[in-house]
VOZA-877507 format. One line per field, with one value per residue (C-alpha): chain; x, y, z. Coordinates in steps of 0.1 Angstrom, whole numbers. Layout:
BEGIN
c: [A  ...]
xx: [X  ...]
yy: [Y  ...]
zz: [Z  ...]
***
This chain:
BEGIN
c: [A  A  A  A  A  A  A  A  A  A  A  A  A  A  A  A  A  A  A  A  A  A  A  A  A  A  A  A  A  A  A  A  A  A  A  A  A  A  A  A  A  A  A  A  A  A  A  A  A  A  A  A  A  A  A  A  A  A  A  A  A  A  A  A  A  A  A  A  A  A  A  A  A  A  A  A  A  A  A  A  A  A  A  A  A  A  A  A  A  A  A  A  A  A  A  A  A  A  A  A  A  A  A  A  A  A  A  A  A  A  A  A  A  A  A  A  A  A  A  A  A  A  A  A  A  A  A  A  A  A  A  A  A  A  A  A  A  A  A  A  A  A  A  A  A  A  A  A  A  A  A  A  A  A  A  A  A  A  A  A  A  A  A  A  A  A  A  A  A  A  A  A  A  A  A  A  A  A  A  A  A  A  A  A  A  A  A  A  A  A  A  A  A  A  A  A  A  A  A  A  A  A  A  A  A  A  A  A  A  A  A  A  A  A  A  A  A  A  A  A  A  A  A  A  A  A  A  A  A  A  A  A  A  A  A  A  A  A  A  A  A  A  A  A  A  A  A  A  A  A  A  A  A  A  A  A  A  A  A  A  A  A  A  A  A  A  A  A  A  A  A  A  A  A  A  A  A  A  A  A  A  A  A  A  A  A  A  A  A  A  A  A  A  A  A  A  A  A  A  A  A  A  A  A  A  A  A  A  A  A  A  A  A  A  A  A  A  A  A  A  A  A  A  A  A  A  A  A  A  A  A  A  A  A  A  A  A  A  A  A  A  A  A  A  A  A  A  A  A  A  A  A  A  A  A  A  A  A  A  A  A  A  A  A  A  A  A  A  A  A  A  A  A  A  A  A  A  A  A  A  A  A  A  A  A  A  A  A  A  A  A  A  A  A  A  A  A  A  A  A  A  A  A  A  A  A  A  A  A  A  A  A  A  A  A  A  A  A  A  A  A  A  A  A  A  A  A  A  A  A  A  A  A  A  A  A  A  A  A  A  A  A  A  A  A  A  A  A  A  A  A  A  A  A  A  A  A  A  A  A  A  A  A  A  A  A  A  A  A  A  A  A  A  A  A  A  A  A  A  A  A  A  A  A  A  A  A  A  A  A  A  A  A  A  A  A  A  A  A  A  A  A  A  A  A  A  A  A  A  A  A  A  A  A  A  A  A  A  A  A  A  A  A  A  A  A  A  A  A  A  A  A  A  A  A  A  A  A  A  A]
xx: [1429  1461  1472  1442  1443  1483  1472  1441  1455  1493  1507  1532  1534  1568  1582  1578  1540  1541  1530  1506  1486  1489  1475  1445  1440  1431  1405  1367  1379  1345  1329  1302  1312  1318  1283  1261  1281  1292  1251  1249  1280  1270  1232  1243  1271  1244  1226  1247  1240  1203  1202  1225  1198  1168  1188  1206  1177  1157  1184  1193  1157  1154  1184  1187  1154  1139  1154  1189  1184  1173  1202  1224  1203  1207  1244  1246  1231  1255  1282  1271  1277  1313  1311  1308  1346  1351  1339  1327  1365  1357  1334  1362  1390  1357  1352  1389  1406  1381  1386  1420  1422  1401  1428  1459  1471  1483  1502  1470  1457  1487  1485  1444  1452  1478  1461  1432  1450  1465  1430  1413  1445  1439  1403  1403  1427  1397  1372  1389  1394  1357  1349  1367  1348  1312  1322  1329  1300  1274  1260  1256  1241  1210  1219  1181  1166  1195  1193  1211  1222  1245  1277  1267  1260  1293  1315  1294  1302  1336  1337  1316  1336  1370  1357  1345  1377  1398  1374  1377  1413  1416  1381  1405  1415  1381  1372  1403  1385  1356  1368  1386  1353  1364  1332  1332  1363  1350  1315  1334  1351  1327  1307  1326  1344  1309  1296  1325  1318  1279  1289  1312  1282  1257  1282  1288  1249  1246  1272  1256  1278  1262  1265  1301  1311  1292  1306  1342  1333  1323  1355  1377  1361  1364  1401  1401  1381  1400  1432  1423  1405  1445  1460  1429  1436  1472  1456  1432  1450  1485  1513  1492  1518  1508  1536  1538  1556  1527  1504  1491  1474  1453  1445  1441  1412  1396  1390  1373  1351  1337  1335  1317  1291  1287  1287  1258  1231  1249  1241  1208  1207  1217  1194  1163  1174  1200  1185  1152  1166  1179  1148  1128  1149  1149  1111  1098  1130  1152  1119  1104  1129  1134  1100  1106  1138  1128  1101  1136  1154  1135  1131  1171  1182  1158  1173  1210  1200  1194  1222  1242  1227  1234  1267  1285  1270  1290  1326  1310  1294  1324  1342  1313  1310  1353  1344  1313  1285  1256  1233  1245  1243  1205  1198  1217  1198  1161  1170  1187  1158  1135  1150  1151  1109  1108  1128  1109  1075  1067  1090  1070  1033  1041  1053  1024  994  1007  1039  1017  1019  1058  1066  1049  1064  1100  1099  1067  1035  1050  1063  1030  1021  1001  1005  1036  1056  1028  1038  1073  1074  1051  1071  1103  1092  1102  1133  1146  1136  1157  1189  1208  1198  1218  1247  1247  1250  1277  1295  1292  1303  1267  1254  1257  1221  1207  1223  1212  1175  1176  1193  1167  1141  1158  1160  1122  1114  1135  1114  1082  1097  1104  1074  1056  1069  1077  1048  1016  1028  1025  1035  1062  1030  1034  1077  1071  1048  1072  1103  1084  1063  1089  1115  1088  1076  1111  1115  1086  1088  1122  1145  1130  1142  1176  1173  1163  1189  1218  1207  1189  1153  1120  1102  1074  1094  1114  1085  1067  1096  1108  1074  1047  1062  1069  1039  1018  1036  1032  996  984  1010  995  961  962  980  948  925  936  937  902  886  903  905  903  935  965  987  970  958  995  1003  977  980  1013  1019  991  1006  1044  1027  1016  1044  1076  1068  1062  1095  1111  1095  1105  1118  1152  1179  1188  1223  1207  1182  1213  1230  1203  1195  1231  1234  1196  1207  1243  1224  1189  1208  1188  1202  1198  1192  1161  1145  1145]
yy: [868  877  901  917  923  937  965  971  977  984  963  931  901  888  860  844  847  827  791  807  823  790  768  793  794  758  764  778  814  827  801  792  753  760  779  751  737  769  777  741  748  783  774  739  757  787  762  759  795  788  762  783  809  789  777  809  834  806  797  834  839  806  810  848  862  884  916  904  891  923  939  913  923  954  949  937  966  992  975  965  1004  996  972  1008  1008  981  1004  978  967  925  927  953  922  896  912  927  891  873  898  900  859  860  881  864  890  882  913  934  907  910  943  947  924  944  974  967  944  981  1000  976  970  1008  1005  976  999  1029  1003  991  1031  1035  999  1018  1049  1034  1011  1042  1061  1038  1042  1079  1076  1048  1040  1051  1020  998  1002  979  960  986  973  944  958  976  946  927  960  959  921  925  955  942  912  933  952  920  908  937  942  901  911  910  876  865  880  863  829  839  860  824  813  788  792  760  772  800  787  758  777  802  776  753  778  796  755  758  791  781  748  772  798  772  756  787  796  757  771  798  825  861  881  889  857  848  879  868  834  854  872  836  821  854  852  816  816  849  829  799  825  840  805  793  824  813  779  787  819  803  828  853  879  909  926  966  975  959  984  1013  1046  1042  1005  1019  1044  1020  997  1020  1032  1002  997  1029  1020  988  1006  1025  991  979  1015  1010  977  994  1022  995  971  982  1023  1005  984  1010  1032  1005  1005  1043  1045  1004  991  962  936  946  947  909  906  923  908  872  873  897  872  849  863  876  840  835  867  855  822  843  860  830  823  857  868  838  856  889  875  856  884  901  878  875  917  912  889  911  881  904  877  855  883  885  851  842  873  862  825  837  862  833  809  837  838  799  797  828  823  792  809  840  824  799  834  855  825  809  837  832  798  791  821  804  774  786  812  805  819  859  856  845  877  867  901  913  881  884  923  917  884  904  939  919  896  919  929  896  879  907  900  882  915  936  907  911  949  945  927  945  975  993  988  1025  1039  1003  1012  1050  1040  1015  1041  1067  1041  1030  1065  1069  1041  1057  1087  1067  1049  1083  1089  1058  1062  1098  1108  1084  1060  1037  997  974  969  1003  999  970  991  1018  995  976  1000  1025  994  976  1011  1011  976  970  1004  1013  980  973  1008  997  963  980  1005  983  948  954  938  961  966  945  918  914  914  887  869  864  862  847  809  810  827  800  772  784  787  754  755  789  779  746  765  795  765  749  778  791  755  751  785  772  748  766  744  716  734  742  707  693  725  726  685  684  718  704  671  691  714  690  677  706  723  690  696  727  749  730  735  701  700  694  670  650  653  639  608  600  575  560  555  537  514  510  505  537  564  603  617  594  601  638]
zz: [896  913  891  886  925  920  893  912  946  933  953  940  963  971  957  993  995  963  978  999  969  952  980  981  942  948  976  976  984  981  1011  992  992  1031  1034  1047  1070  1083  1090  1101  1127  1140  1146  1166  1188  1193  1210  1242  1243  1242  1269  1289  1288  1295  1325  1336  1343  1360  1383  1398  1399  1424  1438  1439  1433  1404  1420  1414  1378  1365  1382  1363  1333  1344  1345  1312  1299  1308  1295  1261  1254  1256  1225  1207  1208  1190  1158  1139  1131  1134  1107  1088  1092  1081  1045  1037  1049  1025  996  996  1001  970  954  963  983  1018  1022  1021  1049  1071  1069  1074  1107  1121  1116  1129  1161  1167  1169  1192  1215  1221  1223  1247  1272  1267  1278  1308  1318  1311  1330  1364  1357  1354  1387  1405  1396  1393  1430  1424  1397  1400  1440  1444  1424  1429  1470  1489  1460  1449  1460  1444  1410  1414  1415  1387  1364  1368  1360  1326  1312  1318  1303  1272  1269  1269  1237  1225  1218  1204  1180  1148  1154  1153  1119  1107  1114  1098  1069  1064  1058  1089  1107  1128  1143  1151  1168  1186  1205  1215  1226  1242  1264  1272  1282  1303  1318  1322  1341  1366  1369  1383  1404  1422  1422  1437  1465  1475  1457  1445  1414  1416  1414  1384  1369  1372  1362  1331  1331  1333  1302  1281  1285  1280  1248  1235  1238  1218  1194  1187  1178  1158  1139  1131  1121  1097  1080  1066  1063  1087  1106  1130  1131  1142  1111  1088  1104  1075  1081  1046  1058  1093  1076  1055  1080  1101  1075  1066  1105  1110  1087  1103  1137  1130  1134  1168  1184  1167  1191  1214  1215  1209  1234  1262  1265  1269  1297  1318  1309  1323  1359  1362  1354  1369  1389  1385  1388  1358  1335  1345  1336  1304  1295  1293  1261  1245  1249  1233  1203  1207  1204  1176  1157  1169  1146  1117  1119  1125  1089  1073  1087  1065  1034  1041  1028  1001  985  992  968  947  943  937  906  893  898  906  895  919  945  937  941  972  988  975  992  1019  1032  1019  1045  1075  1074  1071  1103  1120  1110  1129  1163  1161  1157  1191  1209  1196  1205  1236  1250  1283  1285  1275  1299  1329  1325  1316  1351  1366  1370  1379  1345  1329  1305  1270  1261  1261  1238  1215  1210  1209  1190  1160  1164  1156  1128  1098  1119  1121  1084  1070  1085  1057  1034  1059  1060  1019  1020  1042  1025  990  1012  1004  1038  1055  1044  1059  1092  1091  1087  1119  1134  1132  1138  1172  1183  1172  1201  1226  1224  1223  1252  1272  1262  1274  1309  1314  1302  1301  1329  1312  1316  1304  1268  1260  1262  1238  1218  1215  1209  1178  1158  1148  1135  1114  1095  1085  1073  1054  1038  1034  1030  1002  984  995  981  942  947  958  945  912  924  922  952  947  929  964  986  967  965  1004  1014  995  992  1035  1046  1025  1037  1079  1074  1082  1115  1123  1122  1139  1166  1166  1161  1193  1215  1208  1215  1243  1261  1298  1291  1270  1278  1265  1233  1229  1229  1204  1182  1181  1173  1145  1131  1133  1112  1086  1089  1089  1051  1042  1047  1040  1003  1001  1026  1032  1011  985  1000  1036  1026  1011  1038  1059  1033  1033  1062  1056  1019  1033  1052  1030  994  984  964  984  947  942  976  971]
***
């Protein structure tokens, strides 16, 4: 495999890089061994971020009101656009660290990192000029719909985008971890230092401290965690050196064309989800994009989950494109996507039958709106059960027409969205309207070109085969849930109760049977068959 790699990429590893290709000759290079527990890792230290945002938005709304959170929403917003900088580079070092692992080659690693560490230090130094800029000129600019809470919004600005611009210029680091196929390093540390940074947030909210504050508690834990993310890098990558002299102009250029094609879906979020949000303030004002952004976020942690899932397949089938297994490729996509609707199905049926209900209890009755999760939560179903199929393009390096596509839909529902309130005055439905239908015309009919063209699997042979087997198996949860609500319309909340605990019984076997993977259920039997005498193999 090594020499392969040499006459391939003409390049002849030194006789000190020797031990180093040994050791990782004896490893899983491709992940796959490493792939359950790296989903099972990612998904568990996502959750902090979950309970952090259940507990976040409700806190500044009690503590703050619902102006200020959508001006911290608000906040966010704006500088999310500076991500842009990052040019897609973390997911470069990702796939190139885990095909040139595959290889043997830790010269063309060294020299991907270095390369790459070069590009973002510079783009970290253009965010934190840009950072100043927005601070400066953010009163003139929406100081009529931010009123007195300008100042305010000013200082929480600043906070965020130095925050971002110290990410991004340690991003390459963090696809080293991951193009490592070291995963749990990776999600431990995000998660523990954003616990950390949560704890210190409501602390100060407990105190009586504003915006600000919480923004440069923000600004404290990114440096924190970006720190740790530099010598985790060292730990999981043996023989890894950023050096100035390993940096390359061709390795400079191929890393930013495989970042540019990756770039083109995070402007696509950003068009959908941040142009929406400031849309919503110019047109509605700060309170109803709080309304707004709490059913988003929802469903954003739900999509976040998939993609938790789907981002470990993008150096796998990297090595897996490097060794010609296109079989393989086709089945981990048909299982992967398969797993993505089991896990979104159940989410997005709960949202669509009883968003009111969960809203009202999460923020309180203001926030009580059946309409608008029920929009969102269907609009972003075939958005987010497709996830791992983007993940798999990117990593066979065939993911660019995928990103054009969302990128014409997103800028399709910032029309409609201009169009929405511009034009028919219409309400925070019509924003969800114009947000959804543009993105689901363009998965259900156009993904699935991309999957024959670049996987191999016909059109109708994919469809059947990511959503047949789910959709059967969420019926019975689905309809006990519809079941419940229309016998008991004058009490949701107890209809969601009974519907949802009689459709989780019939549910929970099911998926059991046949949803979760045989390496999980193992996992699970292993301590009942330790203590029971039982073998796992028998019980499954």
């Amino acid at each position: 495999m090594c020499k392969n790699a040499q006459s391939s990429m003409g390049v002849k590893l030194s006789h000190a890089l020797a031990p180093t290709t040994r050791q990782s000759q004896a490893e899983d290079l491709t992940g796959r061994e490493r792939m359950v527990s790296n989903v099972i890792f990612s998904w568990g230290a996502h959750f902090v971020f979950i309970i952090a945002g259940f507990i976040m938005p409700r806190m500044i709304d009690r503590r703050l009101g619902q102006e200020l959170l959508g001006i911290w929403d608000f906040s966010w917003s704006l500088v999310s656009y500076f991500q842009l900088v990052q040019a897609g580079i973390a997911s470069s070092v990702n796939r190139y660290v885990a095909r040139y692992r595959a290889a043997g080659d830790m010269l063309g690693v060294n020299r991907v990192v270095s390369s790459a560490t070069c590009i973002l230090f510079i783009g970290g130094c253009l965010v934190l000029g840009m950072t100043f800029a927005l601070a400066a000129w953010l009163p003139q600019i929406f100081g009529g719909r931010l009123g007195g809470n300008a100042v305010e919004a000013q200082w929480v600005v600043f906070f965020l985008g130095i925050s971002i611009a110290i990410h991004i210029a340690f991003a390459a680091f963090n696809g080293v971890v991951t193009g490592c196929h070291r995963w749990e390093l990776h999600n431990l540390n995000i998660s523990g230092w954003h616990a950390l940074t949560v704890v210190g947030m409501i602390a100060a909210l407990l105190l009586g401290e504003g915006l600000r504050n919480l923004a440069l508690i923000v600004l404290m834990g990114q440096v924190l965690a970006d720190g740790r993310l530099m010598m985790l890098a060292y730990r999981a990558c043996s023989g890894l050196q950023v050096r100035p002299s390993l940096v390359r102009w061709a390795t400079s250029r191929n890393v930013l064309v495989f970042g540019g094609k990756t770039l083109i879906p995070s402007v696509s979020q950003l068009l959908l989800d941040q142009t929406a949000s400031i849309l919503i303030v110019a047109y509605l004002g700060p309170a109803a994009l709080a309304l707004f952004a709490r059913p988003r976020s929802l469903l954003h942690h739900v999509d976040t989950m998939v993609r938790k899932m789907a981002m470990v397949l993008i150096p796998t089938a990297s090595s897996l494109q490097s060794m010609g297994n296109v079989k393989e490729i086709q089945g981990l996509l048909i299982k992967a996507v398969q797993y993505s609707c089991y896990m979104v199905l159940p989410v997005v049926a709960i949202l669509a039958v009883y968003g009111d209900v969960i809203m009202g209890l999460w923020m309180g009755p203001d926030y009580a709106n059946a309409v608008l999760p029920a929009i969102l939560a269907l609009g972003f179903l075939t958005n987010m059960a497709q996830q791992p199929l983007r993940m798999i393009l990117a990593g066979m390096n065939a993911h660019g027409r995928a990103g054009i596509g969302e990128l014409l839909a997103s800028l399709c529902s910032v029309a409609a969205t201009l169009v929405m309130l511009g034009v028919i005055h219409w309400d925070l439905v019509g924003v969800a309207l114009a947000m959804t239908v543009p993105l689901t015309i363009m998965n259900l009919l156009y993904m699935p070109i991309l999957v024959r063209q670049r996987v191999g699997l016909g059109v109708g042979q994919y469809l059947a085969a990511i959503g047949t087997r789910p959709l059967i198996h969420a019926c019975p949860f689905i309809g006990s849930l519809l079941a419940a609500r229309l016998t008991l319309p004058g009490r949701p909340l107890t209809a969601l109760v009974i519907g949802g605990a009689i459709g989780a019984a019939i549910l929970c076997p099911i998926y059991w049977r046949y949803a979760l993977p045989t390496r999980v259920r193992l996992m699970i039997l292993q301590p009942l068959s330790r203590i029971k005498g039982v073998s796992p193999v028998a019980r499954t």
